[in-house]
PDB file with one MODEL, atoms N, CA, C and O in Angstrom:
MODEL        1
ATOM      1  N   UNK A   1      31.979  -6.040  26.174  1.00  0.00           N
ATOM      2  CA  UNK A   1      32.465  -7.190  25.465  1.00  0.00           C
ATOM      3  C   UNK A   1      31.268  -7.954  24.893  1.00  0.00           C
ATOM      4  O   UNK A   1      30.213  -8.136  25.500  1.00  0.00           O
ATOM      5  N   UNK A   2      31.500  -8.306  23.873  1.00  0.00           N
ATOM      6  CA  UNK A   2      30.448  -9.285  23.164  1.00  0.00           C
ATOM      7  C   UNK A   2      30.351 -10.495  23.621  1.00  0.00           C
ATOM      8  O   UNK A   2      31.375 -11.145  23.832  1.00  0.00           O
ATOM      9  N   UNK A   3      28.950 -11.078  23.886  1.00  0.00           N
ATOM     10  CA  UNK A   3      28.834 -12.424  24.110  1.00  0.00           C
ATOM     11  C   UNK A   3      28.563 -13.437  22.754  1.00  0.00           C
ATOM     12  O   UNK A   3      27.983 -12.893  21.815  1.00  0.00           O
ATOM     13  N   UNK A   4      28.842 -14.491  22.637  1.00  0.00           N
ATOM     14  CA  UNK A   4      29.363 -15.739  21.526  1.00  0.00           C
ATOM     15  C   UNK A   4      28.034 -15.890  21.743  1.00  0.00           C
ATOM     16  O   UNK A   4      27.510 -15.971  22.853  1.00  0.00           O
ATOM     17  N   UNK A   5      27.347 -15.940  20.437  1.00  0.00           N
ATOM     18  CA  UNK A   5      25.951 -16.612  19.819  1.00  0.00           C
ATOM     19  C   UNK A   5      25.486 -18.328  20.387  1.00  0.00           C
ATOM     20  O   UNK A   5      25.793 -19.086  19.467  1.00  0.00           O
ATOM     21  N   UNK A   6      24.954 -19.017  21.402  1.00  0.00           N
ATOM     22  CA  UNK A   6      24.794 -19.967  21.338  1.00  0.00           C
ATOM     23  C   UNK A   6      23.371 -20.335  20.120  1.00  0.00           C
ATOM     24  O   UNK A   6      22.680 -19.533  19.493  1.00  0.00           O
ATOM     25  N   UNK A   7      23.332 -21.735  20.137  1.00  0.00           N
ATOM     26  CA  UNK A   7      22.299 -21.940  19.321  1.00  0.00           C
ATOM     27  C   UNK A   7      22.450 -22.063  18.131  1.00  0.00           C
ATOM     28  O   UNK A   7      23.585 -22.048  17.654  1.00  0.00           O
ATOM     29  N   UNK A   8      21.151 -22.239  17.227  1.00  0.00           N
ATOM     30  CA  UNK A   8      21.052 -22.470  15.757  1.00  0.00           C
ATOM     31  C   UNK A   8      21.501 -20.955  15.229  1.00  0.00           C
ATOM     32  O   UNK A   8      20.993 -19.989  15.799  1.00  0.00           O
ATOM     33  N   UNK A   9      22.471 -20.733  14.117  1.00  0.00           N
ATOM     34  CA  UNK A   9      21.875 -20.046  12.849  1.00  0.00           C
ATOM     35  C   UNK A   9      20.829 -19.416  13.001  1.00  0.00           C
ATOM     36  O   UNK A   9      19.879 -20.187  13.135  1.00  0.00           O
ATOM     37  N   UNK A  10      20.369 -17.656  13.073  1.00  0.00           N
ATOM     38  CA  UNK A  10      19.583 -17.104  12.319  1.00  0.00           C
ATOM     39  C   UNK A  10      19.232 -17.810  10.992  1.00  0.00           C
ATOM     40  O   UNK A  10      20.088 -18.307  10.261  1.00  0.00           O
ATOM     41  N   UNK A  11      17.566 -17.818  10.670  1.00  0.00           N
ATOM     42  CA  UNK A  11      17.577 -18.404   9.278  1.00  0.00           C
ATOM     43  C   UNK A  11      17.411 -17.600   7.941  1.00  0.00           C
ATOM     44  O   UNK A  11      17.112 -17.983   6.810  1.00  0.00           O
ATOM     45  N   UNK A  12      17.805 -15.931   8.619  1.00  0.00           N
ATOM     46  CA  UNK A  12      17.819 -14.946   7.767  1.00  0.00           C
ATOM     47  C   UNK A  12      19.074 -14.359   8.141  1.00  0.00           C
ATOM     48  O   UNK A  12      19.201 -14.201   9.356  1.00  0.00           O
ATOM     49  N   UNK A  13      20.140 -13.953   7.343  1.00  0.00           N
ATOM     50  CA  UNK A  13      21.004 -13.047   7.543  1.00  0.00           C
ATOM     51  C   UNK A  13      21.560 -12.061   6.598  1.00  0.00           C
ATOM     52  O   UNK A  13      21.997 -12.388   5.494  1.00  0.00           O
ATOM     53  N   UNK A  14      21.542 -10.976   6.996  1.00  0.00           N
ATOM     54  CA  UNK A  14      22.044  -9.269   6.276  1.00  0.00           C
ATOM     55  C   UNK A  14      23.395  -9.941   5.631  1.00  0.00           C
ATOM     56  O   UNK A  14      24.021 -10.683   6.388  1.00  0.00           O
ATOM     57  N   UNK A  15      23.877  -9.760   4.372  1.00  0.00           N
ATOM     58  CA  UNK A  15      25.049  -9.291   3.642  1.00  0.00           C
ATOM     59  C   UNK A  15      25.691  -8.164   3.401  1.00  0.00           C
ATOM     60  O   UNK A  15      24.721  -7.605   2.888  1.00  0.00           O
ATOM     61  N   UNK A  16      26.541  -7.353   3.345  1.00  0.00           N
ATOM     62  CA  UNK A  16      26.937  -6.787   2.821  1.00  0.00           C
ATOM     63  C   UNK A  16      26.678  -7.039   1.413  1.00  0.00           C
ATOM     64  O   UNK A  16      26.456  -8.119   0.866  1.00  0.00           O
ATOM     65  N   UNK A  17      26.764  -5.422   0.716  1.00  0.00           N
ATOM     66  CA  UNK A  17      26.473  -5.237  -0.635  1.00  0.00           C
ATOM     67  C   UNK A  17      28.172  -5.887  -1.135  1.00  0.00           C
ATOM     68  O   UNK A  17      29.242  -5.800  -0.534  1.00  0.00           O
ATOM     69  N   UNK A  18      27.819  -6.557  -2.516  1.00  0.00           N
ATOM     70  CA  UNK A  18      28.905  -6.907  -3.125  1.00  0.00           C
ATOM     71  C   UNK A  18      30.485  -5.635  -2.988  1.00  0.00           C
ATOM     72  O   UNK A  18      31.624  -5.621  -2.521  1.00  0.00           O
ATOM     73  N   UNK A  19      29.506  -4.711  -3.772  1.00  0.00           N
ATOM     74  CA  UNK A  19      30.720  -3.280  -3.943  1.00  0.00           C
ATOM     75  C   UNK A  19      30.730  -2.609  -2.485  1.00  0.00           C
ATOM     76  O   UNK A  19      29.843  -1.825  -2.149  1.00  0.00           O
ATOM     77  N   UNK A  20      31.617  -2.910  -1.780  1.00  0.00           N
ATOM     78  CA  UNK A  20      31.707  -2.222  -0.429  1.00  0.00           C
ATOM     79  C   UNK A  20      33.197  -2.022  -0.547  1.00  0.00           C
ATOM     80  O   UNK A  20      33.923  -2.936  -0.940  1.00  0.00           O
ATOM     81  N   UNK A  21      33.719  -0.679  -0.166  1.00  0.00           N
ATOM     82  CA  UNK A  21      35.061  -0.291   0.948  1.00  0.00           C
ATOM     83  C   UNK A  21      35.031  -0.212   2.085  1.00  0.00           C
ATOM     84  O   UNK A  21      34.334   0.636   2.644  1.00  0.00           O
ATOM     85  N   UNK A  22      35.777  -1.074   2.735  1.00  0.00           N
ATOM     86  CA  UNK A  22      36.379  -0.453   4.269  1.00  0.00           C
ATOM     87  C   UNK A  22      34.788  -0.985   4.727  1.00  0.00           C
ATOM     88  O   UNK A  22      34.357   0.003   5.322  1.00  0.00           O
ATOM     89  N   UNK A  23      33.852  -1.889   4.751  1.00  0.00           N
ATOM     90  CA  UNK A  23      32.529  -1.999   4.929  1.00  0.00           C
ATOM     91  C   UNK A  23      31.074  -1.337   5.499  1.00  0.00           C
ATOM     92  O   UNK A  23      30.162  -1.480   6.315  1.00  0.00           O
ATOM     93  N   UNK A  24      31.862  -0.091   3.870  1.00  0.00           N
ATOM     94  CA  UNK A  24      30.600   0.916   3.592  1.00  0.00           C
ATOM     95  C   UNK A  24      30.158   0.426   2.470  1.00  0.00           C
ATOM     96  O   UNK A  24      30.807  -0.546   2.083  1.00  0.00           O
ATOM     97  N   UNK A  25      29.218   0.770   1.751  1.00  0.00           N
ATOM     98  CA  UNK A  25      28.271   0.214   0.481  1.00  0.00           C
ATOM     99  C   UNK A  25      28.890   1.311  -0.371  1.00  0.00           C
ATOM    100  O   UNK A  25      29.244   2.422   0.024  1.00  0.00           O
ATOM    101  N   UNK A  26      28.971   0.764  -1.738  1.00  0.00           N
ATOM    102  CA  UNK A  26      30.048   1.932  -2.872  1.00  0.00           C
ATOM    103  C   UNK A  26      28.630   2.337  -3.493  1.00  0.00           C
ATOM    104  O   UNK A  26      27.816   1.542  -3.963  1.00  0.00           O
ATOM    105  N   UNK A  27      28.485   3.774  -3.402  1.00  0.00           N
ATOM    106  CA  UNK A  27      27.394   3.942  -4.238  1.00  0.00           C
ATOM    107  C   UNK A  27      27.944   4.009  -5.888  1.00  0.00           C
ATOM    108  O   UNK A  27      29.010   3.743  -6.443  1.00  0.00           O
ATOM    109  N   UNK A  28      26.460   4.570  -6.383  1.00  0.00           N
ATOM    110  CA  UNK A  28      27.075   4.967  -7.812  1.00  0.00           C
ATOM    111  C   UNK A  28      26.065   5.610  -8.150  1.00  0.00           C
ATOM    112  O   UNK A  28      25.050   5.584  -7.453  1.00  0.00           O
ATOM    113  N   UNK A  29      26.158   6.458  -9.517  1.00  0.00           N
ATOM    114  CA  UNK A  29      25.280   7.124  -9.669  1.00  0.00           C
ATOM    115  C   UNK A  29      24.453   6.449 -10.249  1.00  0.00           C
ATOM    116  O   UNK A  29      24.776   5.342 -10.680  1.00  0.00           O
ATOM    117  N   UNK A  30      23.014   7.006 -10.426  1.00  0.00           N
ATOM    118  CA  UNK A  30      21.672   6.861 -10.593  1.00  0.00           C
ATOM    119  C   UNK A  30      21.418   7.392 -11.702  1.00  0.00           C
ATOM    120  O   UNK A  30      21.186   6.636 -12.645  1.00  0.00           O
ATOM    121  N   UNK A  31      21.384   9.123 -11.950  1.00  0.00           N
ATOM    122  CA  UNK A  31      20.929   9.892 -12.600  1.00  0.00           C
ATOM    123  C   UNK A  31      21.797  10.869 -12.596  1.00  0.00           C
ATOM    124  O   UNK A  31      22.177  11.084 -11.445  1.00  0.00           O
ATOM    125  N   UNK A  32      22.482  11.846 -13.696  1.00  0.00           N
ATOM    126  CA  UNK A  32      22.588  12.817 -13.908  1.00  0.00           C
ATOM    127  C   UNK A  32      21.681  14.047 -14.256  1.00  0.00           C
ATOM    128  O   UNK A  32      21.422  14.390 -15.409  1.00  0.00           O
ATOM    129  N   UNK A  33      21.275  14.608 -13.234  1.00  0.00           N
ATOM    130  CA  UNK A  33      19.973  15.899 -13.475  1.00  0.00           C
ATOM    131  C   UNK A  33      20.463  16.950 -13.961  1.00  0.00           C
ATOM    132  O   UNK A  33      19.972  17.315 -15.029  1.00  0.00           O
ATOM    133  N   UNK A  34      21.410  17.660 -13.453  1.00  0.00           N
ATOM    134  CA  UNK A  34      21.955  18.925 -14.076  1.00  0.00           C
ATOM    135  C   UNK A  34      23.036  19.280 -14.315  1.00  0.00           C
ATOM    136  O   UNK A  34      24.006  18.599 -13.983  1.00  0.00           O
ATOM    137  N   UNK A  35      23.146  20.363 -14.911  1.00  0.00           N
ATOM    138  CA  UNK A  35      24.844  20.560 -15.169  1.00  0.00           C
ATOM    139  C   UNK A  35      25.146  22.292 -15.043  1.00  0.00           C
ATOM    140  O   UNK A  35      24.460  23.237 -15.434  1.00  0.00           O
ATOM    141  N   UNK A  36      26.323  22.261 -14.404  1.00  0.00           N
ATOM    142  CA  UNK A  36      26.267  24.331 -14.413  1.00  0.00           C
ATOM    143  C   UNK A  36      27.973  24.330 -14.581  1.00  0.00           C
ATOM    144  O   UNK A  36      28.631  23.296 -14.700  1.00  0.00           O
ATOM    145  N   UNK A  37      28.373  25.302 -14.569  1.00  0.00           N
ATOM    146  CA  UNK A  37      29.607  25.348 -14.390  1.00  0.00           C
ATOM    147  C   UNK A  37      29.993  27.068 -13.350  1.00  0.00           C
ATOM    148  O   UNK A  37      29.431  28.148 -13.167  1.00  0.00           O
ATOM    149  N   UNK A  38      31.455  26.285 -12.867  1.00  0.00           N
ATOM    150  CA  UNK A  38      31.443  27.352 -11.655  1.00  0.00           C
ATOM    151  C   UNK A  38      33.116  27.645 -11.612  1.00  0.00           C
ATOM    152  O   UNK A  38      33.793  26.758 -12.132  1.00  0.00           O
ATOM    153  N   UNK A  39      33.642  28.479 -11.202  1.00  0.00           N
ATOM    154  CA  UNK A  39      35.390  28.641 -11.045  1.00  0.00           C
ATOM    155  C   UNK A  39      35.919  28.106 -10.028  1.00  0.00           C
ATOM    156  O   UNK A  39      35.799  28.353  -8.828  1.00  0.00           O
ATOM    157  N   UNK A  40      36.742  27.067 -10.802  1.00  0.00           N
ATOM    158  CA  UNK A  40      37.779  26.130  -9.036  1.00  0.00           C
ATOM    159  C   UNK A  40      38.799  26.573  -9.681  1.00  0.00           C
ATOM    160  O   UNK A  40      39.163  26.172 -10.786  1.00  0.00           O
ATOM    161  N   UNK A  41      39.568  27.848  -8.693  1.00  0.00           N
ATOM    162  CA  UNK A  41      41.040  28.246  -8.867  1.00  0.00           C
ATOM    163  C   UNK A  41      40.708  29.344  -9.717  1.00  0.00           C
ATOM    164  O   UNK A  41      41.703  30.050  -9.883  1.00  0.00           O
ATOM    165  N   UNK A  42      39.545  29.831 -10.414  1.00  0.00           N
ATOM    166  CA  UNK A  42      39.550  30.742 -11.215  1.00  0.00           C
ATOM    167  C   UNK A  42      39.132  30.158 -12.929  1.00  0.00           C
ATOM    168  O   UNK A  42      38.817  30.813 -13.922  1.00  0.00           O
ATOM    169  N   UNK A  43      39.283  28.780 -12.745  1.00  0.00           N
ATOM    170  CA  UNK A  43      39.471  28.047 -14.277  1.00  0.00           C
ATOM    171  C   UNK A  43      38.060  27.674 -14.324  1.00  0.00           C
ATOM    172  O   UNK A  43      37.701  26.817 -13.518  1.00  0.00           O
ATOM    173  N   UNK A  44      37.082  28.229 -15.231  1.00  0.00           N
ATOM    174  CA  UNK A  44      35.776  27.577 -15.509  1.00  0.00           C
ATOM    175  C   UNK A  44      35.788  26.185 -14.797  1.00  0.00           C
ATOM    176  O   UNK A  44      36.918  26.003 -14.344  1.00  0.00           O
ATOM    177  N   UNK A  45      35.096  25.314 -14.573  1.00  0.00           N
ATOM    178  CA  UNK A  45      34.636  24.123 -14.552  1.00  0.00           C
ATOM    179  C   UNK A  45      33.198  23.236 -14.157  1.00  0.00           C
ATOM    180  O   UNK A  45      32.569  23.290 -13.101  1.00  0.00           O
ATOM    181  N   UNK A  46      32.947  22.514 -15.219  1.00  0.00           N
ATOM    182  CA  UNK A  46      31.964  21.879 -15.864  1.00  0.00           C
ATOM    183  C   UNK A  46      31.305  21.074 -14.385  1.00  0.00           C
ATOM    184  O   UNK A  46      32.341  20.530 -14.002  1.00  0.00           O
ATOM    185  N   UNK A  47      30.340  20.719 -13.454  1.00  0.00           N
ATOM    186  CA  UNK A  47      29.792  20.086 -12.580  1.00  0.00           C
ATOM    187  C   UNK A  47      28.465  19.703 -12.921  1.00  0.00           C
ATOM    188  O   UNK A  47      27.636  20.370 -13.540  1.00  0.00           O
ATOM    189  N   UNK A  48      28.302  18.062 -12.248  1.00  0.00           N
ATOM    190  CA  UNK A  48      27.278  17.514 -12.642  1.00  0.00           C
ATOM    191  C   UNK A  48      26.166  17.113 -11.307  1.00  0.00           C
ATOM    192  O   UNK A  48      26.576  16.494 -10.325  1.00  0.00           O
ATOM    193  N   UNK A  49      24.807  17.540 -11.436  1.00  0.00           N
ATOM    194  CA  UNK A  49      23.932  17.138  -9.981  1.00  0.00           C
ATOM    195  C   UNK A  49      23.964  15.798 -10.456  1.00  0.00           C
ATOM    196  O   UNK A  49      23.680  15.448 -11.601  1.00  0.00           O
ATOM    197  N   UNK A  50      24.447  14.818  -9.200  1.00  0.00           N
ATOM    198  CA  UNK A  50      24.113  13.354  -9.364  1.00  0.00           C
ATOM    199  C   UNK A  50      23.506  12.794  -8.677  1.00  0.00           C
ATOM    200  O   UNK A  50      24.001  12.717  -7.552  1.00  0.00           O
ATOM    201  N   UNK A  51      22.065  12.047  -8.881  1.00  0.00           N
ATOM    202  CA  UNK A  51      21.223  11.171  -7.948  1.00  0.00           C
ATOM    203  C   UNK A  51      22.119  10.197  -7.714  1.00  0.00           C
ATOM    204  O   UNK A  51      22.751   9.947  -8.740  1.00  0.00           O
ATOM    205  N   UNK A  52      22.483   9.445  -6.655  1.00  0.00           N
ATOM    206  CA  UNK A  52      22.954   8.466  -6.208  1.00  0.00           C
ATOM    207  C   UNK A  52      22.277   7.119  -5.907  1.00  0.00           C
ATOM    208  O   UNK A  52      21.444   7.277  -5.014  1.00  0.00           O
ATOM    209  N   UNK A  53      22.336   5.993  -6.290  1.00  0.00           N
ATOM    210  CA  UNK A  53      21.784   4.842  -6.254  1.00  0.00           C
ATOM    211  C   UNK A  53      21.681   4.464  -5.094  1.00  0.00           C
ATOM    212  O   UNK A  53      22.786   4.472  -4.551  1.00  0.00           O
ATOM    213  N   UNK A  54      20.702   4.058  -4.296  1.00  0.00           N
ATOM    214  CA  UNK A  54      20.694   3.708  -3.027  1.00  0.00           C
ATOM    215  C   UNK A  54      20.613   4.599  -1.930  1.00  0.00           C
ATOM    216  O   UNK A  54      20.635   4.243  -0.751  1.00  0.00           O
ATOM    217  N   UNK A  55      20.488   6.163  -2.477  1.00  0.00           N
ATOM    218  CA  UNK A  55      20.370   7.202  -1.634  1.00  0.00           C
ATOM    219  C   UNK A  55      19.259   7.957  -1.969  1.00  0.00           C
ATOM    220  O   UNK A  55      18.870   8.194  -3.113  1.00  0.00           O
ATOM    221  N   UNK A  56      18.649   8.412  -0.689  1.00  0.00           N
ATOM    222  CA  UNK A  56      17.392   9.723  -0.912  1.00  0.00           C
ATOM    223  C   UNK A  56      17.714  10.636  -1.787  1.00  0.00           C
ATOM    224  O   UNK A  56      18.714  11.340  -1.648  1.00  0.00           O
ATOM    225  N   UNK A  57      16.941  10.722  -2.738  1.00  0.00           N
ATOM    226  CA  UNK A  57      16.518  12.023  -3.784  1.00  0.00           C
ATOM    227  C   UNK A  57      17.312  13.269  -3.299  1.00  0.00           C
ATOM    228  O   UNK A  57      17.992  14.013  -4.005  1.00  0.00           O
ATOM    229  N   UNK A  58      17.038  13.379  -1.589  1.00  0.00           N
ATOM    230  CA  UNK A  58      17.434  14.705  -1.318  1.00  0.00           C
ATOM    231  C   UNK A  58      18.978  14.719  -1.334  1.00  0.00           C
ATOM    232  O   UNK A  58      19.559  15.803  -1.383  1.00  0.00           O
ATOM    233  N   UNK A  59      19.939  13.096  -1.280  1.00  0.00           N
ATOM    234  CA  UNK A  59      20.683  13.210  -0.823  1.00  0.00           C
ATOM    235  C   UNK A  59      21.421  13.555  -2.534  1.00  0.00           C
ATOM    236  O   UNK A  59      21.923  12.514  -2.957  1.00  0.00           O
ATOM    237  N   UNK A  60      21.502  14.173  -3.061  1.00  0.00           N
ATOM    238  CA  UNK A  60      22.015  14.433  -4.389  1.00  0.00           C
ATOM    239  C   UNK A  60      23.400  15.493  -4.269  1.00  0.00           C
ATOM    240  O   UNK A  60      23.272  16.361  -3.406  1.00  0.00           O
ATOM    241  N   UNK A  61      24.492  15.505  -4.921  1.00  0.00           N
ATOM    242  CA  UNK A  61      25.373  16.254  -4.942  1.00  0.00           C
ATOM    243  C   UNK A  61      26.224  16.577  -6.347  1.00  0.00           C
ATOM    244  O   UNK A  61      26.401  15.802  -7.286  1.00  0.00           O
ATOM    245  N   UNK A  62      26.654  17.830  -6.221  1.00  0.00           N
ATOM    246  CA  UNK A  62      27.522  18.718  -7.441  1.00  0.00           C
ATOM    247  C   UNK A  62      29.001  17.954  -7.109  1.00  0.00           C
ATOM    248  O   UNK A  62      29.796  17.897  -6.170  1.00  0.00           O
ATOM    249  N   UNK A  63      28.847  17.350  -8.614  1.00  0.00           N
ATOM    250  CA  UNK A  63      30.454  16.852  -8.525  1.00  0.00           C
ATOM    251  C   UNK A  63      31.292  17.390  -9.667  1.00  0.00           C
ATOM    252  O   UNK A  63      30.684  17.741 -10.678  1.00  0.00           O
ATOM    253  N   UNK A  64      32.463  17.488  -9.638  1.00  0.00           N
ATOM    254  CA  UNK A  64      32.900  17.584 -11.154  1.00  0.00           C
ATOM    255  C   UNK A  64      32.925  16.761 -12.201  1.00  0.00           C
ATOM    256  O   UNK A  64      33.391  15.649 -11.950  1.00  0.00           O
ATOM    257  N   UNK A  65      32.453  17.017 -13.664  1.00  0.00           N
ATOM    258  CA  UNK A  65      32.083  16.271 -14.407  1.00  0.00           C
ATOM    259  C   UNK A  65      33.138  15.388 -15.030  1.00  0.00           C
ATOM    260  O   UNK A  65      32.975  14.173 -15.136  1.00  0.00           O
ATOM    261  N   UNK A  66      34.267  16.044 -15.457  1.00  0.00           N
ATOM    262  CA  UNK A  66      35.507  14.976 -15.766  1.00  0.00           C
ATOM    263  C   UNK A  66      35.918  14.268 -14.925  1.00  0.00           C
ATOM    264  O   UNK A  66      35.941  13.110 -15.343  1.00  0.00           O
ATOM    265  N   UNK A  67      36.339  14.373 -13.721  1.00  0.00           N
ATOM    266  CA  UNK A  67      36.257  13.225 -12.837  1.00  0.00           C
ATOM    267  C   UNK A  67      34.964  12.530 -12.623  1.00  0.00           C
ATOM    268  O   UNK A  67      35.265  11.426 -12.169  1.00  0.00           O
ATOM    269  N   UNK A  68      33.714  12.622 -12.721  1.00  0.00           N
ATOM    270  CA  UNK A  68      32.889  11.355 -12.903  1.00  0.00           C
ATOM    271  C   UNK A  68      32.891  10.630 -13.904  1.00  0.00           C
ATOM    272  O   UNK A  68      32.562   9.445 -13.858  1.00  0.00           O
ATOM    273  N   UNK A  69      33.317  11.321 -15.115  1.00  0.00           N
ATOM    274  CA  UNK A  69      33.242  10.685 -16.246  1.00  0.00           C
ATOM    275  C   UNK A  69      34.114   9.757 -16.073  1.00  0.00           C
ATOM    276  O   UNK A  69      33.819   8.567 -16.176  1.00  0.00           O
ATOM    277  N   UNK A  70      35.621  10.297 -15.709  1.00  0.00           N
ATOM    278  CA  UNK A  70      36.306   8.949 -15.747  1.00  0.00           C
ATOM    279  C   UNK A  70      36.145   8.000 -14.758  1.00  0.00           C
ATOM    280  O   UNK A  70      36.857   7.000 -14.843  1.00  0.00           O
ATOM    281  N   UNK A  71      35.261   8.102 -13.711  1.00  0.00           N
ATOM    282  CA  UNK A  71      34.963   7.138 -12.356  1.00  0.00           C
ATOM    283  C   UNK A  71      33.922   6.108 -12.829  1.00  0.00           C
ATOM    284  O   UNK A  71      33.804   5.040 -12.229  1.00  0.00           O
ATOM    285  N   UNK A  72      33.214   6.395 -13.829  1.00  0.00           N
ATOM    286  CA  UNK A  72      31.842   5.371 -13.953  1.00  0.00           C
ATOM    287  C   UNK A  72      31.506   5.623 -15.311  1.00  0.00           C
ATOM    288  O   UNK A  72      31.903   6.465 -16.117  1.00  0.00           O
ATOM    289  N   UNK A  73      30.491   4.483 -15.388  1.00  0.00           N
ATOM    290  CA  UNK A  73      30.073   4.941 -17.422  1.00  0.00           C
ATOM    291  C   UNK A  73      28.780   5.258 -16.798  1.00  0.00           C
ATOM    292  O   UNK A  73      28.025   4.658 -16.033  1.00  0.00           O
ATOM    293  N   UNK A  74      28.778   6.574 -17.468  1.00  0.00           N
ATOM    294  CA  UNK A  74      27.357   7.575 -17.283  1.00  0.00           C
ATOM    295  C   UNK A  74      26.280   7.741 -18.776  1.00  0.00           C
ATOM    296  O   UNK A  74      25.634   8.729 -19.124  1.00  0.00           O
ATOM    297  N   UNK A  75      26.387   6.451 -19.412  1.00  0.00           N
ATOM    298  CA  UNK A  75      25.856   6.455 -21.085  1.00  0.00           C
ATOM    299  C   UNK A  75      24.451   6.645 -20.752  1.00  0.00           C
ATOM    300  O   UNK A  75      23.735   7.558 -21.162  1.00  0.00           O
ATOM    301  N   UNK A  76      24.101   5.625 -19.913  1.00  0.00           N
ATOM    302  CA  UNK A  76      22.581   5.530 -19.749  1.00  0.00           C
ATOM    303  C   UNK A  76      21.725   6.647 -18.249  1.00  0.00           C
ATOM    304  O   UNK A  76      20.600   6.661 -17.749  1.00  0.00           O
ATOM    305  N   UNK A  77      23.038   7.447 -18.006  1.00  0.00           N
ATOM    306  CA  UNK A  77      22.777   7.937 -16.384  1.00  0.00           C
ATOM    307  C   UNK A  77      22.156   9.396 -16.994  1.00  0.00           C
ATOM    308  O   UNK A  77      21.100   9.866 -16.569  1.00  0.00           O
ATOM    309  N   UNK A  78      22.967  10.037 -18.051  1.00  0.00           N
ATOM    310  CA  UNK A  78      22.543  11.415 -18.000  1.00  0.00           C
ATOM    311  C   UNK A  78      21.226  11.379 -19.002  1.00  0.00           C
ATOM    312  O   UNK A  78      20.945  10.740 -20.016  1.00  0.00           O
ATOM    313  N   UNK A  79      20.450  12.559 -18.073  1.00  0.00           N
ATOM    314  CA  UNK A  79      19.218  12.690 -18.356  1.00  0.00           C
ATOM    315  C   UNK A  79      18.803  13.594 -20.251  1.00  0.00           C
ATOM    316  O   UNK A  79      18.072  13.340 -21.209  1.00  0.00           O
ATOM    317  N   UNK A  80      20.011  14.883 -19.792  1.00  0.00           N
ATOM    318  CA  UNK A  80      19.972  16.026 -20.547  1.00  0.00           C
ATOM    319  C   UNK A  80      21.579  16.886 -20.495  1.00  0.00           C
ATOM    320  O   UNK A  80      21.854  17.795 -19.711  1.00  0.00           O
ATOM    321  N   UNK A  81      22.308  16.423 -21.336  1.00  0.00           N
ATOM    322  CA  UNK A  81      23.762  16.895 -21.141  1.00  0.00           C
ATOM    323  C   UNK A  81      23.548  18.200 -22.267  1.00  0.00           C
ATOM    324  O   UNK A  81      22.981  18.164 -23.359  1.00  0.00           O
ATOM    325  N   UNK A  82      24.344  19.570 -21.452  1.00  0.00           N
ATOM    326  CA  UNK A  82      24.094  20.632 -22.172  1.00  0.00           C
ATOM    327  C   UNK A  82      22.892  21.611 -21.991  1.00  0.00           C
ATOM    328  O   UNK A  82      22.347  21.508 -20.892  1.00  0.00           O
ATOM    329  N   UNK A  83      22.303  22.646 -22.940  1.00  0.00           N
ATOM    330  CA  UNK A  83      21.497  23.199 -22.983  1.00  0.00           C
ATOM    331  C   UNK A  83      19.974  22.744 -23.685  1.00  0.00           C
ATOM    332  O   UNK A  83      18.810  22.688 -23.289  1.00  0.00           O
ATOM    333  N   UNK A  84      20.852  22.400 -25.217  1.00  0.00           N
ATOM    334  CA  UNK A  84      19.964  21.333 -26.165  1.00  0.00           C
ATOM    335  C   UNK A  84      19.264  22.611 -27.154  1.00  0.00           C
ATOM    336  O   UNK A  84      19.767  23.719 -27.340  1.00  0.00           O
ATOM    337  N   UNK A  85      18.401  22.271 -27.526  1.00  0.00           N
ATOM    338  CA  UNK A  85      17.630  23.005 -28.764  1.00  0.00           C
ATOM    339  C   UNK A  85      16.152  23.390 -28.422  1.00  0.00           C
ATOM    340  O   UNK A  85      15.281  22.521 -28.399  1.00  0.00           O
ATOM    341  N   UNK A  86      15.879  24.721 -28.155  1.00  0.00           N
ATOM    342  CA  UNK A  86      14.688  24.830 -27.763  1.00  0.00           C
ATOM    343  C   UNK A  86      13.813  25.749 -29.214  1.00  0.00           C
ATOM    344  O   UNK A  86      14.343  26.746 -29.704  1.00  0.00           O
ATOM    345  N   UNK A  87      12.689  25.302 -29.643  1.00  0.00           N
ATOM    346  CA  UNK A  87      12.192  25.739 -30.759  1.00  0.00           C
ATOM    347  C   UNK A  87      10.372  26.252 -30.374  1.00  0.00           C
ATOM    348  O   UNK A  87       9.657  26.707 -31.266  1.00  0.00           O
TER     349      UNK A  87
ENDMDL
END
């Protein structure tokens, strides 16, 4: 059982991040690094590596790209969408 704080106020205290669920921190993406595509069900589909804001580099993951697209605006996130033009 917890004991009741006597005393002053800490004169520093932790917040929660504004964007939290259920009081976890909502990430978002960071960076879009890559893109491949792979078969879910057999049907091509388009996946994007996403750096995550507030998470280790390492912690990066393959998501599908139409559902991120419609989850967040990724205007300024993707690095290199496509193959592009190599000369």
């Amino acid at each position: 059982m917890l004991k009741r704080h006597e005393g002053p106020a800490p004169p520093n205290t932790d917040h929660l991040p504004p964007e939290s669920v259920e009081n976890s921190p909502l990430v978002t993406p960071l960076a879009v690094l890559d893109f491949k595509t792979a078969p879910v069900d057999g049907v091509p589909t388009r996946f994007a590596l996403v750096q995550w804001n507030g998470l280790s580099p390492d912690d990066t993951s393959w998501e599908k790209w139409q559902e991120l697209k419609s989850l967040y605006d990724l205007e300024d996130k993707v690095l290199a969408e496509g193959d592009g033009i190599v000369m």
